[in-house]
C-alpha atoms as one frame of an Amber mdcrd trajectory, in Angstrom:
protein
  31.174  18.672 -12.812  32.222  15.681 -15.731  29.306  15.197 -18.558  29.115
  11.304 -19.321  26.026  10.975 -21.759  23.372  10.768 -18.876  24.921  13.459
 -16.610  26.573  11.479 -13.946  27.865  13.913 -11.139  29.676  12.428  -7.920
  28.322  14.738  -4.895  30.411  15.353  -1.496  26.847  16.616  -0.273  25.477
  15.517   3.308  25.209  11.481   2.780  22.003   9.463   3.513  21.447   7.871
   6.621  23.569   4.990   5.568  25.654   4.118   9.066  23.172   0.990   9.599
  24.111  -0.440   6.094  26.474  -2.931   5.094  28.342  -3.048   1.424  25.818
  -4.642  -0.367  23.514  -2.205   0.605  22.503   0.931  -1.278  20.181   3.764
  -0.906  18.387   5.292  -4.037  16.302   8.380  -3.324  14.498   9.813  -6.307
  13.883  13.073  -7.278  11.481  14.701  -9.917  11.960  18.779 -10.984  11.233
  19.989 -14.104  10.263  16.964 -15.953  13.284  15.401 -15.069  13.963  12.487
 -13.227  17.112  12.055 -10.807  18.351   9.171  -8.630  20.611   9.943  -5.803
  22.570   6.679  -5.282  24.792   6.087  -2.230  26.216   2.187  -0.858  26.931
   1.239   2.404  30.109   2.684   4.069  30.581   5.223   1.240  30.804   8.568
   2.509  29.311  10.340  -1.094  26.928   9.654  -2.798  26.808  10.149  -6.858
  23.399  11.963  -8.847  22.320  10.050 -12.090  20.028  11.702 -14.556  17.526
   8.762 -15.807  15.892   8.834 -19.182  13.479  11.532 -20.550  11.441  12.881
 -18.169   8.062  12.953 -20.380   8.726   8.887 -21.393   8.785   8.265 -18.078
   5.783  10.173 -16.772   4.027   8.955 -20.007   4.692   4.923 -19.068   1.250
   2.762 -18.595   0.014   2.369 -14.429  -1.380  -0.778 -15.237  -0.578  -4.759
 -15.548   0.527  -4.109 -19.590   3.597  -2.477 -18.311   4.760  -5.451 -16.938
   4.358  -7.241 -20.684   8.009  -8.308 -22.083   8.209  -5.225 -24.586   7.014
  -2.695 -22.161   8.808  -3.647 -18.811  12.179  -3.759 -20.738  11.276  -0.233
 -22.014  11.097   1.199 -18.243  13.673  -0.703 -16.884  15.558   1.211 -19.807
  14.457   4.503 -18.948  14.780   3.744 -15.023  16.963   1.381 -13.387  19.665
   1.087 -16.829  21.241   4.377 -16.030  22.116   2.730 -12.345  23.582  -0.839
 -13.429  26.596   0.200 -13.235  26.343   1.368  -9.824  24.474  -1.919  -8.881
  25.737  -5.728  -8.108  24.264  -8.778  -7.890  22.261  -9.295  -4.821  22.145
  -5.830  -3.644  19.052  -4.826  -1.150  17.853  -1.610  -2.600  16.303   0.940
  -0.364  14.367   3.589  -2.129  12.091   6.215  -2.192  10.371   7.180  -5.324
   9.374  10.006  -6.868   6.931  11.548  -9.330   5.246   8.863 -11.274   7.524
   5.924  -9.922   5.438   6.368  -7.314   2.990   4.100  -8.848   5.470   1.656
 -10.991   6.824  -2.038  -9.082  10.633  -0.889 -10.303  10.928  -4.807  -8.999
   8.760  -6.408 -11.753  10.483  -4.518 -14.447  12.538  -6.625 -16.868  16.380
  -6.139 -17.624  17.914  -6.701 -20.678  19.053 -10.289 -20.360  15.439 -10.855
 -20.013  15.032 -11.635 -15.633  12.836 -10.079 -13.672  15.221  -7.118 -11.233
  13.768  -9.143  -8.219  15.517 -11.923  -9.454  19.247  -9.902  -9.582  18.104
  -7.140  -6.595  16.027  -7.483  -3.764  13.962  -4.073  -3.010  12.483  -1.975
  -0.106  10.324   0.634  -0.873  10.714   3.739   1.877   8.540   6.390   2.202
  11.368   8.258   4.033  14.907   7.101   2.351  16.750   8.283   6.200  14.755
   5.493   8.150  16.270   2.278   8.389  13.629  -0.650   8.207  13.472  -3.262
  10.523  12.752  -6.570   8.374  12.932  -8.855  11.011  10.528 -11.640  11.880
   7.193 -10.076  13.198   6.793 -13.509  15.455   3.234 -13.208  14.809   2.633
 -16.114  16.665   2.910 -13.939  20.071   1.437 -10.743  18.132  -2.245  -9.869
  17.469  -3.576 -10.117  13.862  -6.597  -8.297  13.536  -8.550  -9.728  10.547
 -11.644  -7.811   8.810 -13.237  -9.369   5.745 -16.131 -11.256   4.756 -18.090
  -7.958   5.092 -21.616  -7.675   4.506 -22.146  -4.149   2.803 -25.952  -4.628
   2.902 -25.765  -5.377   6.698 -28.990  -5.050   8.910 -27.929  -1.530  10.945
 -30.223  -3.175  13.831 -27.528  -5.777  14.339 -25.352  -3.490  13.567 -25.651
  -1.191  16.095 -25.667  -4.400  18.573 -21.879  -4.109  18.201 -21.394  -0.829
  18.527 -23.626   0.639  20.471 -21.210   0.976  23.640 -18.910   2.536  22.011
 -21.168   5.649  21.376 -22.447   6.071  24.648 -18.967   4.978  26.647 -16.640
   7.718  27.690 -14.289   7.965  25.033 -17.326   8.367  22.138 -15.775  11.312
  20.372 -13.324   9.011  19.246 -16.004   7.141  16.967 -17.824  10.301  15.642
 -17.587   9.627  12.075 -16.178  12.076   9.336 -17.918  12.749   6.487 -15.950
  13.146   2.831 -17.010  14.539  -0.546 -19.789  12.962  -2.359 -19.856   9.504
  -3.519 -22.685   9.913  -5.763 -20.279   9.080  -8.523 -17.649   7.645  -6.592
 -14.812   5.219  -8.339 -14.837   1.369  -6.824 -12.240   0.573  -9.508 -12.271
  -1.429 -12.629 -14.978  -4.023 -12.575 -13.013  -6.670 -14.462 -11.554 -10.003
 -14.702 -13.273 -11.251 -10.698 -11.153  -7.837  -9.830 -12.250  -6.472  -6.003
 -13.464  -3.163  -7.967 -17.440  -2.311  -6.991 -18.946  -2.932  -3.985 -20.561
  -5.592  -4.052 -19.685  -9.168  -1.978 -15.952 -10.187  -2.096 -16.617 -13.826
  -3.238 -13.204 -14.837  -1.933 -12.825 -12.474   0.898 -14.215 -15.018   4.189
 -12.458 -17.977   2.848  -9.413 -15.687   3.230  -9.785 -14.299   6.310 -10.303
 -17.665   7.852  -7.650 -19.084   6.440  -5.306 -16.444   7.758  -7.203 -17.246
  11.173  -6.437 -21.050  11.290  -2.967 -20.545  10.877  -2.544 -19.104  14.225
  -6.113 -18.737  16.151  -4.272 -17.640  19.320  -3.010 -14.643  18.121  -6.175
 -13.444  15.542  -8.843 -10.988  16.101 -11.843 -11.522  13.566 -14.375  -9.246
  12.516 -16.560 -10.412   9.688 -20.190  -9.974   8.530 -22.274  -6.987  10.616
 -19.088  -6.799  13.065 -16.719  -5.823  10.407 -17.602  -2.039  11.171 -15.772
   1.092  11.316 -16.686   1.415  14.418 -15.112  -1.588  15.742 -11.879  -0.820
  13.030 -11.686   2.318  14.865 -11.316   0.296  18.266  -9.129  -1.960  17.201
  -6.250   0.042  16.112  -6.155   1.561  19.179  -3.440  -0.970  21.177  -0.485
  -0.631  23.316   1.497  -3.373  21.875   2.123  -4.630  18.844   0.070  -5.795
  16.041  -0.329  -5.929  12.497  -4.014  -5.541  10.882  -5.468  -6.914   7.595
  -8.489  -5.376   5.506  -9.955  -7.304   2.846 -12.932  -5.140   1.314 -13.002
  -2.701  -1.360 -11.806   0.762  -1.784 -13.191   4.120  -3.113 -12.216   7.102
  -4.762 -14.194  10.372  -4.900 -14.490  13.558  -6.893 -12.997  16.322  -5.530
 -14.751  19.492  -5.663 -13.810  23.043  -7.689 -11.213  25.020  -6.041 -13.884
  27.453  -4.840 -15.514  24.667  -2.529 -12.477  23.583  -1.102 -11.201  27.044
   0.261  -9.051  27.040   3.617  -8.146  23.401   3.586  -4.907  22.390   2.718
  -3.794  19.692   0.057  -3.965  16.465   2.173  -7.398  17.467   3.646  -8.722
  18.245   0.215  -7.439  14.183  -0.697  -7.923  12.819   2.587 -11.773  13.673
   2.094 -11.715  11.664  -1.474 -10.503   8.036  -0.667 -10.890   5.320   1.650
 -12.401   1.795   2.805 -15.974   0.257   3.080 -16.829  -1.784   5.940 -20.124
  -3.395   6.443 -23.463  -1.430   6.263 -21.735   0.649   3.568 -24.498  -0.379
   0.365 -26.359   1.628   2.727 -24.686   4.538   2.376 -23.868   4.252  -1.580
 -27.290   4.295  -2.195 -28.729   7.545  -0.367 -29.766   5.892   3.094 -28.906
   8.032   6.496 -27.638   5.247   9.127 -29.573   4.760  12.158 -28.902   5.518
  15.754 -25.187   6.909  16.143 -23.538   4.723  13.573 -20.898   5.624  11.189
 -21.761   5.433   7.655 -19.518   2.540   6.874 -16.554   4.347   4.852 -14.027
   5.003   6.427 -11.794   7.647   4.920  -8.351   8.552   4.521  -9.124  11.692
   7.137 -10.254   9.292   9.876  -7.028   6.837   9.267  -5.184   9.656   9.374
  -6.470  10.922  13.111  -6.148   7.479  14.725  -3.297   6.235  17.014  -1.771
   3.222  15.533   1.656   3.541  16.565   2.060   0.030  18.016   1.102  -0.762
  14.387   3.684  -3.058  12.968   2.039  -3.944   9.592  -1.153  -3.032   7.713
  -2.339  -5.455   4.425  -5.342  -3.936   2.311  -6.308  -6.410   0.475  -8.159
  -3.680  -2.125  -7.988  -2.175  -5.293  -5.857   0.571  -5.842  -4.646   1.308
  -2.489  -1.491   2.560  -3.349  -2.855   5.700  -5.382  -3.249   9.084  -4.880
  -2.322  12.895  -5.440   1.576  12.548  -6.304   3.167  15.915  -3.770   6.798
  16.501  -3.388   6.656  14.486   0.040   5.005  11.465  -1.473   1.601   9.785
  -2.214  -1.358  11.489  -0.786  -4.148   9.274   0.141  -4.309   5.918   1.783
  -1.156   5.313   2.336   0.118   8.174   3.996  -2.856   8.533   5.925  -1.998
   5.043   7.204   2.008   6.500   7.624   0.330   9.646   9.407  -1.642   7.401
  12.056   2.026   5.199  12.930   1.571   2.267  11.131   5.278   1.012   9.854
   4.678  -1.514   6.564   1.656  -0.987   4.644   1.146  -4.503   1.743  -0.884
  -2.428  -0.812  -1.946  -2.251  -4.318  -1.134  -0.661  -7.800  -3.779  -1.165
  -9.646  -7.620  -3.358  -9.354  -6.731  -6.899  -8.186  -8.593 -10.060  -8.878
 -10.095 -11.090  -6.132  -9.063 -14.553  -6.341  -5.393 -13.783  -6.845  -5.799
 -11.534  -4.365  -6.855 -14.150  -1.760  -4.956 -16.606  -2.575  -1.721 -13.946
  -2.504  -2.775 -13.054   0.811  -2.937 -16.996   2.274   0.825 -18.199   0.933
   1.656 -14.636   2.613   0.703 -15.124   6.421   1.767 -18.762   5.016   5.616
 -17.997   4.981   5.082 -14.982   8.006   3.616 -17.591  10.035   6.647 -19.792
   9.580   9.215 -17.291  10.543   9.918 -15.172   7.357  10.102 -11.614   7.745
   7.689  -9.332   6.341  10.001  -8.890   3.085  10.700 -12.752   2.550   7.104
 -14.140   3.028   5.949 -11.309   0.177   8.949 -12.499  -1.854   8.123 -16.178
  -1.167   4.240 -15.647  -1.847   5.111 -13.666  -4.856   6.894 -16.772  -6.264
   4.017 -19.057  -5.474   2.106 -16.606  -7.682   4.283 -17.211 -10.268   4.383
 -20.784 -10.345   1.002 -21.264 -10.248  -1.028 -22.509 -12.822  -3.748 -19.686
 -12.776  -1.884 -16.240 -11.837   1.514 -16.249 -13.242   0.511 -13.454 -15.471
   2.054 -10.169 -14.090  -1.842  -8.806 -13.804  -2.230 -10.973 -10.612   0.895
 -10.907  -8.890   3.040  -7.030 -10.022   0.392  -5.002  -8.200   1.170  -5.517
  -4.680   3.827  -3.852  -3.066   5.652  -3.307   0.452   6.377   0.141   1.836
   7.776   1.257   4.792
């Protein structure tokens, strides 16, 4: 074992799954133990792969979540304490596959700025795993033949009378166990997000939300599914998902997060049920809900947790876009983010476009239309996030990291 500084150690140790990648391809899997923070870095057709300790643990862990670590100062800082120690193992125009780990769970390692002063998705193009032995398939979704299921526009104060027009059926049809809804953990005092800056924190009406969701539909109406208003229910989500072929789905709404009970009210369930009962998604009718009301008839109260994501079947799932506030948080275990994303993961789904942090609502929107822009055109689902990241940039209104560093891509 050779000390170099940073301890640098080359490891003849089983390699990654690394047969599908080319030379300018390399694998970073990170690892978090004892404060510390270690990449394991491995290119294509190398048979080793070589362990680099990053910078101090507790810097790391104590960098901001939020849009001001993107600032000049701050975003050179944890590209310093991050990606540095790897430069030397890295080239020009590398695709990076990586998993994080610990808090880099919740940091774009993408919108972090180098030394000379560029952005690293400028030099490196990245693709965030949630299992580093996967391979990803980035190819064109050719969503023109493939269902888009839009939900937006929702009405949180819907009428449950028309409500229940939609779903009644699927209560009283043979397969109604499958829309039994699951109740969380309180949300007396539950957390929409920060209510700031047009952000899609609260729950209250998404002012950009239908304009959105139509959008998205115009560019191919053969191939979308819309559900807006009183049909934009959990309920008919919960239908939806449920396909034999492919399809990609796309929520605009807000999300929630919960308090989780003492220890001694959450005996006999294990970590991800404990966190699975804390977060998820409103869909119409919800206000109802958030306020004290009991739903009518059969219904389901209008948020749809984490739990019920995680028990539906949406293997056939090619990609999933929440267009909410911090839906890339959650309880940090040694096999990932628990919460909305790996209930997503559990269900099947393959991408998940989610956020960081609580996203203006106009950014947001208009993120989301120069997306299925450049998908609609061809672009796979890694170029049209690139592209529509760019037109971000270049815009007048949201070039400020705020609007455009939250979202991110995960497979």
């Amino acid at each position: 074992m050779k000390r170099l500084g940073l301890i640098t150690v080359l490891l003849l140790l089983p390699t990654l799954a690394l047969a599908q990648f080319r030379k300018n391809e390399v694998a970073i899997e990170f690892k978090y133990s004892d404060g510390c923070y270690t990449a394991f870095i491995q290119r294509g057709g190398e048979t080793s792969r070589t362990q680099v300790r990053l910078g101090n643990g507790p810097d790391i862990d104590e960098l901001s979540k939020r849009a001001s670590l993107y600032d000049d100062r701050n975003s050179r800082q944890a590209y310093r304490l991050i990606l540095a120690p790897l430069a030397q193992y890295l080239r020009k125009g590398d695709k990076i596959y990586f998993s994080p780990a610990g808090q880099l769970h919740f940091i774009n390692l993408a919108a972090l700025t180098d030394d000379l002063g560029h952005r690293c998705f400028e030099r490196y193009t990245f693709y965030r795993l949630s299992d580093i032995s996967k391979p990803v398939n980035d190819e064109p979704l050719t969503p023109r033949y493939m269902p888009v299921v839009l939900y937006g526009g929702m009405n949180y104060w819907a009428d449950p009378t028309l409500m229940n027009e939609q779903c009644w059926f699927l209560h009283e049809g043979p397969r109604h166990e499958l829309f039994k809804d699951i109740k969380g953990w309180s949300v007396a005092d539950a957390d929409f997000g920060t209510a700031e800056d047009g952000t899609r924190a609260g729950f209250s009406t998404l002012t950009n939300s239908r304009g959105e969701i139509k959008f998205i539909y115009h560019l191919q109406r053969a191939a979308s599914v819309v559900n807006t208003g009183p049909e934009a229910l959990e309920e008919r989500f919960k239908q939806d998902t449920r396909r034999d072929h492919p399809y990609a789905i796309h929520l605009s709404t807000h999300s929630f997060q919960t308090r989780i009970p003492p220890r001694n009210q959450t005996i006999g369930l294990t970590e991800e049920e404990i966190v699975y009962k804390s977060c998820g998604l409103l869909f119409s009718g919800a206000a109802h809900t958030l306020q004290g009301e009991t739903m009518p008839y059969k219904m389901n109260d209008g948020l749809l947790y984490a739990e019920e994501i995680a028990k539906l079947d949406m293997h056939c799932c090619e990609l999933v876009v929440v267009g909410a506030c911090n839906t890339a948080l959650g309880r940090v275990s040694q096999n990932g983010v628990i919460g909305l994303q790996s209930a997503f993961k559990k269900a099947g789904a393959k991408t998940l476009l989610l956020t960081l942090w609580s996203v203006n609502d106009q950014a947001t929107s208009f993120f989301m239309q120069q997306f299925y822009t450049h998908l609609y055109k061809g672009k796979s689902k890694y170029e049209a996030f690139a592209q529509a990241r760019q037109d971000l940039i270049r815009s007048k209104d949201f070039s400020d990291p705020v609007y455009w560093a939250p979202f991110i891509l995960l497979d």
